[in-house]
N, C-alpha and C positions, 0 to 999 in steps of 0.2 A: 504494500500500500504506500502510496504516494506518502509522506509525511510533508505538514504543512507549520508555517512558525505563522502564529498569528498574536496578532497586535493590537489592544484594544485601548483605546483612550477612557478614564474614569467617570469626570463629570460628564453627565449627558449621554453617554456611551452603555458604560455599565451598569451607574444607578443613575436611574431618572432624579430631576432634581428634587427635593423633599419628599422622595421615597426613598426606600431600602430597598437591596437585592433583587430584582425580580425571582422567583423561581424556576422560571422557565430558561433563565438566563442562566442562572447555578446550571441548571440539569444540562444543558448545552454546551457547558464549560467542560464538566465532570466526565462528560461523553466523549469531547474529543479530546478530554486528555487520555481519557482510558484507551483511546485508539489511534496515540501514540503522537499524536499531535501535539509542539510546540506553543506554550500562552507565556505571553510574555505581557505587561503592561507598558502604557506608550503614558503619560502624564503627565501634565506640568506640575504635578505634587513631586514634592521631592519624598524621598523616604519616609525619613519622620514625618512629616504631612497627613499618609497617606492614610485612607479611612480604614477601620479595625473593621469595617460589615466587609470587605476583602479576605480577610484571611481564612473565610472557610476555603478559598481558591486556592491551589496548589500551582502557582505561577511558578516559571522555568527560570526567571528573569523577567529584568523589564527596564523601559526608558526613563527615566525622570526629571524633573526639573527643566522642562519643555525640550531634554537632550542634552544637556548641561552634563549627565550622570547616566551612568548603564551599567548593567549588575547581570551576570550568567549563572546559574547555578552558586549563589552568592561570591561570585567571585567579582570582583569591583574589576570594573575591563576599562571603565574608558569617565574619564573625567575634564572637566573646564570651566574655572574661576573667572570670577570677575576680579581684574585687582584692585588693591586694598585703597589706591588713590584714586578709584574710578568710585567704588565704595563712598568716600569721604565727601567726593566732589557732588553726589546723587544726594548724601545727607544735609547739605549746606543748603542745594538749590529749594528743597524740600521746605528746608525750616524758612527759609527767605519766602516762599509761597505759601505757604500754609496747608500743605499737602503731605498727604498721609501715606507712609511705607512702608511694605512687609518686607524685610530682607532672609532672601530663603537661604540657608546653609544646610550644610551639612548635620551639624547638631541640634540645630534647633532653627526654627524660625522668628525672629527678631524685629519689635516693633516698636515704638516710642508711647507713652498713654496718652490712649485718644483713639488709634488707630479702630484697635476691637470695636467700641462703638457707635464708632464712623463706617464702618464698613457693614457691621450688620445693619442697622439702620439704613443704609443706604438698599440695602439688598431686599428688607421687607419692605422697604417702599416701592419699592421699583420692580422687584418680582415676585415677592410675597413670601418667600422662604430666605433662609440661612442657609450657609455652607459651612458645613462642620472642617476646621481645619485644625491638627493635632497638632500639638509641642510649640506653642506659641508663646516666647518669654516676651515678656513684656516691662519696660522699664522705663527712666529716665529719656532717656535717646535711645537714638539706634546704633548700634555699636558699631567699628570698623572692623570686619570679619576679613580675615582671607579664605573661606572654606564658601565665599559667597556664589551661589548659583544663577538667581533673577530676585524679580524686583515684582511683587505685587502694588502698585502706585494705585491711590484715591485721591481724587481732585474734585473736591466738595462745593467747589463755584461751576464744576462741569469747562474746566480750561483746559480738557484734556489735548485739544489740538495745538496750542502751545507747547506742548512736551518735546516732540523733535526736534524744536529749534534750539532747544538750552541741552542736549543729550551729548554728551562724548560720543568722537567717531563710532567707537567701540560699541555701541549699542543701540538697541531701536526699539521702535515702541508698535505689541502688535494689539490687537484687540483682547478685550477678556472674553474668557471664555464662563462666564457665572450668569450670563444671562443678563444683568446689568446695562443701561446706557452707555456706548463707547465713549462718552463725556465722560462719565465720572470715574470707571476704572479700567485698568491698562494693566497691560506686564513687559516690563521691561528685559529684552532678553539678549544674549552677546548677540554679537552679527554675524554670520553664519553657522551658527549652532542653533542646529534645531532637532525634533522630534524623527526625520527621514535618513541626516545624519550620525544620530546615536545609533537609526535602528540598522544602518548598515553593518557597525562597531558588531552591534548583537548577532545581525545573519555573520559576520566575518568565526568569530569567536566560535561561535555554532555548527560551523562547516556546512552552512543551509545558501542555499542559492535564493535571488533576489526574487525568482519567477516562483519559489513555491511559499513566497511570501503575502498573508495579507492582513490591511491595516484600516482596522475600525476607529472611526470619530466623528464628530458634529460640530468642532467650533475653527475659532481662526486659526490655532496651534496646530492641528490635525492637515492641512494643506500638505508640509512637505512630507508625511509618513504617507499616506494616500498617494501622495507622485510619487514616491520612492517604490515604494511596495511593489510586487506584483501584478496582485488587484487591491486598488484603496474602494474601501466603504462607507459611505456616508448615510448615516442611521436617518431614520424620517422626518424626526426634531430637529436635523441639521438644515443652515440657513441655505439660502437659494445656492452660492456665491460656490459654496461647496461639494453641494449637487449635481453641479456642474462639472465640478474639477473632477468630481467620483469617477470608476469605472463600474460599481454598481449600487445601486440606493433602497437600503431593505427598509424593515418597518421603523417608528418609532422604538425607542430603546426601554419602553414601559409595554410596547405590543409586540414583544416578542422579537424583538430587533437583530437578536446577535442570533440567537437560535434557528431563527427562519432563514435568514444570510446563510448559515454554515450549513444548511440544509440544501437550500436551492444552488449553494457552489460547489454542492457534493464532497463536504467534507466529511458529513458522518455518516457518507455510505463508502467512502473509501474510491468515489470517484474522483474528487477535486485535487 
């Protein structure tokens, strides 16, 4: 049987937003792993981040920190910092603006008080649920990390299109992916490191070729894993722009999303 490495983005993807796991989504999962199929997770969560309703998955690996970070059989394979004086220079422009930053690392994720509830607040306003995000220290400021991966940014007057102009070369600003107005939050990510280049890192390490690769997702970070891939999948909750990019577009990620994809691509009959 063909063996396939598949790749699945979390928000939106996996768990629908303010639901838990679907089951049919678990039983999908469990099925093609038991038939020998590669799961890796593709997400702009870094590690620590990432939701605890995951771990009944028996993941092979996976991407993290929108690519930033890639993990094989826990083995740490592929890594990429922001430095410490790009760090510093994101913290100043912030506090001169009055704008809100989650700096994701490695150990934890790091935020100034204010941020947590500027950020939920914003998010039940605007789409009516929270996003649970683990290991969030929180303090004084935002500290100068060198272990730093991206930048969750909130901009509370909605000046997010200001953002590119004050950015070091080094970095760019892409859409959030929480469902939120692209005015008020962003993620700040290096400049070519993305979600399609980790997952190369992962088929390399794997000894898996690019064509029996495929990559599920629904927001603007999911673009280069879908062009990289194989075949990219764009779940039915995914916006138009991406639908597009897809090479195929299954149901929403609450109706069966990933199950009916791996069905209809003949993965868990040992065709795909």
């Amino acid at each position: 049987m063909r063996r396939r490495y598949l790749f699945f983005d979390v928000d939106g993807t996996l768990l629908p937003f303010g639901s838990d796991l679907p089951q049919n989504t678990l039983e999908a999962l469990r099925e093609a792993k038991s038939l020998g199929h590669g799961l890796f997770l593709s997400t702009g969560r870094s590690p620590v981040e990432l939701d605890p309703r995951l771990r009944v998955i028996d993941f092979d690996g996976g991407v993290y920190s929108g690519g930033a970070r890639a993990f094989v059989d826990g083995r740490d394979i592929y890594a990429s910092y922001i430095p410490a004086s790009v760090v510093s220079s994101l913290i100043g422009i912030c506090a001169d603006r009055g704008w809100h930053m989650l700096l994701q690392c490695d150990s934890a994720s790091y935020c100034a008080r204010g941020f947590k509830e500027v950020f939920s607040r914003t998010l039940l306003e605007h789409v009516g649920h929270e996003v649970s995000i683990q290991n969030i220290v929180e303090g004084a400021e935002v500290p100068v990390r060198c272990d730093a991966t991206k930048v969750l940014l909130v901009t509370p007057e909605g000046d997010m299109a200001s953002v590119p102009g004050l950015l070091p070369p080094s970095l760019e600003l892409i859409g959030n992916t929480v469902g939120a107005p692209q005015s008020l939050i962003g993620e700040l990510c290096q400049r070519g490191v993305d979600k399609g280049v980790a997952m190369l890192k992962v088929l390399e390490a794997c000894g898996g070729g690019v064509e029996d690769s495929i990559a599920f997702g629904d927001g603007a970070n999911d673009f280069p894993s879908l062009a990289a891939a194989g075949i990219g999948v764009a779940m039915g909750n995914a916006d138009d722009e991406l639908k597009g990019a897809a090479d195929f577009v299954t149901r929403a990620c609450d109706d069966d999303g990933i199950g009916w994809a791996l069905r209809q691509l003949g993965v868990l009959d040992g065709e795909g």
